[in-house]
KOLLUMLO-511168 format. One record per residue (C-alpha): residue in one letter; x, y, z; residue number from 0. Coordinates in steps of 0.25 Angstrom, whole numbers, m for minus. Layout:
BEGIN
{A, {X, Y, Z}, NUM} ...
//
This chain:
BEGIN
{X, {993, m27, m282}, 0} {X, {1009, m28, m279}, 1} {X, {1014, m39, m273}, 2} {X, {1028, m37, m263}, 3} {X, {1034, m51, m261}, 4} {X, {1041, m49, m245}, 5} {X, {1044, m62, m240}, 6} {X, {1036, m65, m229}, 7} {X, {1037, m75, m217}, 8} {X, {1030, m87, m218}, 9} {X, {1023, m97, m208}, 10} {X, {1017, m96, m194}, 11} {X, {1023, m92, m182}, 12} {X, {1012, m96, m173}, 13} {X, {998, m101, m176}, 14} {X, {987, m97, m163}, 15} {X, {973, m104, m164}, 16} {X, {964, m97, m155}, 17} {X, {949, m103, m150}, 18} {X, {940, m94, m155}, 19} {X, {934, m95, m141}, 20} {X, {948, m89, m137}, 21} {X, {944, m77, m149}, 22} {X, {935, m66, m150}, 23} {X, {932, m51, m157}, 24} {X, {931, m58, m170}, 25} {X, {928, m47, m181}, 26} {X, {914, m50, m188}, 27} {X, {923, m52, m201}, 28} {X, {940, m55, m198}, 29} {X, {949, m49, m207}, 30} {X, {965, m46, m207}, 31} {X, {960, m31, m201}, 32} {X, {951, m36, m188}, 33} {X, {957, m51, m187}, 34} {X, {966, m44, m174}, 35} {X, {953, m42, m167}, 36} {X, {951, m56, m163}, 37} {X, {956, m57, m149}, 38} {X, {960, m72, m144}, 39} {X, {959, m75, m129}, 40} {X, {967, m89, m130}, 41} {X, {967, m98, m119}, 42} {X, {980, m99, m112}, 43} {X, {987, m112, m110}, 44} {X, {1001, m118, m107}, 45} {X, {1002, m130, m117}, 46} {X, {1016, m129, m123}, 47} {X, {1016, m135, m137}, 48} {X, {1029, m133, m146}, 49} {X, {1024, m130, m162}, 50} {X, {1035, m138, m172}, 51} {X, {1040, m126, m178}, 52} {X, {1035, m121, m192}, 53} {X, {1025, m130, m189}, 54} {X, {1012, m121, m192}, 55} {X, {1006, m121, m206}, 56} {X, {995, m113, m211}, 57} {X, {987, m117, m223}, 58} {X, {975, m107, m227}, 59} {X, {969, m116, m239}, 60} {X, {956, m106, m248}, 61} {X, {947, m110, m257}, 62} {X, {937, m102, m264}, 63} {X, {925, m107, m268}, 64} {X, {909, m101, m271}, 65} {X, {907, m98, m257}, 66} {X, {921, m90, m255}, 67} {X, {934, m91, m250}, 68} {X, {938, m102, m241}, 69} {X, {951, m102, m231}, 70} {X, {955, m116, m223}, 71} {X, {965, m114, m215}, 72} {X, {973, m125, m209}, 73} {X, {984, m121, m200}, 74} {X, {991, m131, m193}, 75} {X, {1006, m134, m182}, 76} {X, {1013, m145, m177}, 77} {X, {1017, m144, m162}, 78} {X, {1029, m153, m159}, 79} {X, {1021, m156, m144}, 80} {X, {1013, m166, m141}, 81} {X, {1006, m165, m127}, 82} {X, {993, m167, m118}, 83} {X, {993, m154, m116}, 84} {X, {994, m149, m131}, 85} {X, {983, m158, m135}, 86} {X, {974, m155, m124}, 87} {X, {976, m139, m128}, 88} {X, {973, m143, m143}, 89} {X, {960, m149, m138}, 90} {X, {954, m136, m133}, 91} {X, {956, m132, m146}, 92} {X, {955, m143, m158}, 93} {X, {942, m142, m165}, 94} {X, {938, m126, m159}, 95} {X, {936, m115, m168}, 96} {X, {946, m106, m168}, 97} {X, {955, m97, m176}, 98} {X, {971, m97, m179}, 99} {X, {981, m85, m178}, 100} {X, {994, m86, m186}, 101} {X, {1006, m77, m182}, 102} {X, {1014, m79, m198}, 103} {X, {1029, m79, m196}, 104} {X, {1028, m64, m204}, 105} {X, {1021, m59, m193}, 106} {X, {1007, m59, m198}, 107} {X, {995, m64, m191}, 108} {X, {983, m71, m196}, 109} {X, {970, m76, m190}, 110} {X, {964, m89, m198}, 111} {X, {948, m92, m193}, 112} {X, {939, m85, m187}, 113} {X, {929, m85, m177}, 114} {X, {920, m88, m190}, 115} {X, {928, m97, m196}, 116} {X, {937, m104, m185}, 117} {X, {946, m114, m187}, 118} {X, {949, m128, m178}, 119} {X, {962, m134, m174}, 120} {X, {965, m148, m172}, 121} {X, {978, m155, m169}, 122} {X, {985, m170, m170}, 123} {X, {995, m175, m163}, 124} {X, {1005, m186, m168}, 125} {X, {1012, m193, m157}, 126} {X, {1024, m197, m166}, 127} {X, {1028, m210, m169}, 128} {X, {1043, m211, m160}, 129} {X, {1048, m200, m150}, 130} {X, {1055, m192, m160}, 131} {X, {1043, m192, m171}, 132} {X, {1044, m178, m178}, 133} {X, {1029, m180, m182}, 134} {X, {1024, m180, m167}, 135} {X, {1016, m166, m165}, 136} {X, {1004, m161, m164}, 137} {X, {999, m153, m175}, 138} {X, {986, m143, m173}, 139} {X, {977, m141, m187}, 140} {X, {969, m126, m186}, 141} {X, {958, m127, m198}, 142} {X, {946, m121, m203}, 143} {X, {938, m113, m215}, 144} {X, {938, m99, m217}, 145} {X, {932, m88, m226}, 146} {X, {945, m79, m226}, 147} {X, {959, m80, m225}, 148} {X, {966, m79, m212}, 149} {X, {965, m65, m206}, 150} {X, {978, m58, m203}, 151} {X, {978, m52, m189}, 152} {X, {985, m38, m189}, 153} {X, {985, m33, m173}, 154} 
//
């Protein structure tokens, strides 16, 4: 095995979560070769939400134990916005199985979750304490349990 060390880009440019009621063709078994299969039929909305910039981290914890290999993803952002309209779209979809599509800054695309092994997003909002509190944002949490690593998508 040779190893080539190229420098490679590093972080998300965009981070898509998709309700897998707004997903379908599924493969029986996902893998980096089928994973562009899955089509996704989002619903379309007009909430404008401004992401803090670098904001998105991705965290892909595995364990191994006697029953196999174990991936717990936990992806998260921090959107600057606060607004009625925010939340009320984060309400259609906190707490719904779903999956997450990452578009890396390298270009590259992977699919975390499955329709076997979704994963949930939940959000919080921090009102700030004064009118020019850095900390006020919302921030959305996707998690979840997987058997494999996150697929990459290759259409």
């Amino acid at each position: 095995m040779t190893f080539d060390c190229k420098e490679q880009l590093a972080g998300v440019a965009t981070l898509d979560f998709y309700l897998l009621t707004e997903c379908d063709n599924f493969p029986e078994v996902l893998t980096d070769v089928n994973a562009n299969d899955v089509t996704y039929d989002p619903e379309i909305n007009n909430v404008e939400a401004t992401i803090q910039p670098d904001s998105i981290t991705t965290n892909f914890n595995n364990r191994v134990s006697a029953n196999g290999e174990l991936w717990q993803p936990n992806l998260s952002a921090k959107f600057i916005t606060i607004s009625e309209a925010l939340e009320q779209l984060l309400d259609q979809y906190a707490n719904k199985p779903g999956i997450a599509i990452l578009c890396l800054n390298n270009g590259f695309k992977k699919m975390v979750g499955s329709n076997l092994e979704p994963l949930y997003l939940n959000y919080t909002t921090n009102e700030g304490a004064t009118i020019d509190d850095s900390n006020a944002s919302t921030t959305i949490t996707i998690t979840g349990k997987m058997r494999q690593r996150p697929v990459y998508i290759t259409a």
